[in-house]
C-alpha angles and dihedrals in degrees: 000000000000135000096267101056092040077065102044093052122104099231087060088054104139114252120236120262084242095064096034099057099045092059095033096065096053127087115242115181140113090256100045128019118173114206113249091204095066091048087052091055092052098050085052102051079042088060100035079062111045102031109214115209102180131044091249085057086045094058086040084057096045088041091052083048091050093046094044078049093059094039077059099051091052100048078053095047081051087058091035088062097038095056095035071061094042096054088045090058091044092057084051093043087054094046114108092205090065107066103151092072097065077061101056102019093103091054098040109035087094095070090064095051092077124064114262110260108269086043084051090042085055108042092047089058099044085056090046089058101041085050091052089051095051105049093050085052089055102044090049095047081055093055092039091055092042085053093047092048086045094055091046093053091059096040091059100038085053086049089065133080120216127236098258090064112040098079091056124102130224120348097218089058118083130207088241090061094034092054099034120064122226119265093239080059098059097044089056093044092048085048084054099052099048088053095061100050090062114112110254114247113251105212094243113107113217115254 
């Protein structure tokens, strides 16, 4: 089969942005699954807030839910490292040969409740950057929604007619037509007239 009719079958038919973006930012794998409902629920509480109106705020909405996602996954990737420490000392902490730690374990257990530098280095970046993103999504679904707003207000203020001119008629009809009678009119209404002011016959023939 070639390319162009791999392109032109139905079953290669392009998915929407919608159901793509909603499955590619979670995490799939037999180590970690993330759970699609939750992500669901967020995007929904996210759009009950901020009310999108047009199909640009709606990807602002779903792109807020996928950074907040992300924001998510890293706070889980801190705790990830501390406890993966926190294991490691504990294998120390079991080993007979060791000793010395059952000595200072209550005084130094601390240190390991925190990520190792370059995990920290990482991780903090990482936030820097999430909370960036968000704030300029935000900012611009907030412009998007004063312009629409904007834009609705004029279309409904050109919509109405004002007061002055409700009680008109028709538009094509001006007051110089509407006050003064056609000519054809007057001369019907002179024949009329004159018609009217001839004596009435009589019946009796002059002699």
């Amino acid at each position: 089969m070639s390319n162009n009719e791999n392109l032109s079958s139905p079953a290669e038919e392009p998915k929407t942005p919608a159901s793509i973006s909603g499955r590619s930012i979670l995490i799939d794998s037999p180590l970690i699954s993330e759970d699609q409902a939750e992500y669901n629920s967020l995007l929904a509480s996210l759009e009950e807030e901020f009310h999108p109106q047009t199909s640009f705020q709606h990807y602002l909405v779903r792109k807020i839910a996928n950074n907040i996602w992300r924001s998510l996954r890293l706070n889980h990737a801190e705790t990830c490292t501390i406890n993966d420490r926190l294991d490691k000392y504990q294998a120390d902490f079991d080993d007979p040969r060791m000793a010395y730690v059952h000595q200072i374990a209550p005084t130094n257990v601390g240190i390991f409740s925190v990520p190792l530098p370059d995990d920290s280095a990482c991780i903090l970046r990482d936030e820097m950057r999430l909370d960036r993103q968000l704030a300029r999504t935000i900012n611009l679904l907030r412009k998007s929604q004063q312009m629409h707003d904007k834009h609705s207000r004029k279309s409904r203020a050109a919509k109405k007619i004002p007061k002055k001119y409700q009680k008109m008629g028709s538009p094509f009809v001006s007051e110089k037509q509407i006050q003064s009678p056609e000519p054809q009119v007057l001369a019907e209404q002179d024949d009329n007239q004159n018609h009217s002011s001839l004596p009435l016959d009589s019946g009796s023939s002059p002699e």
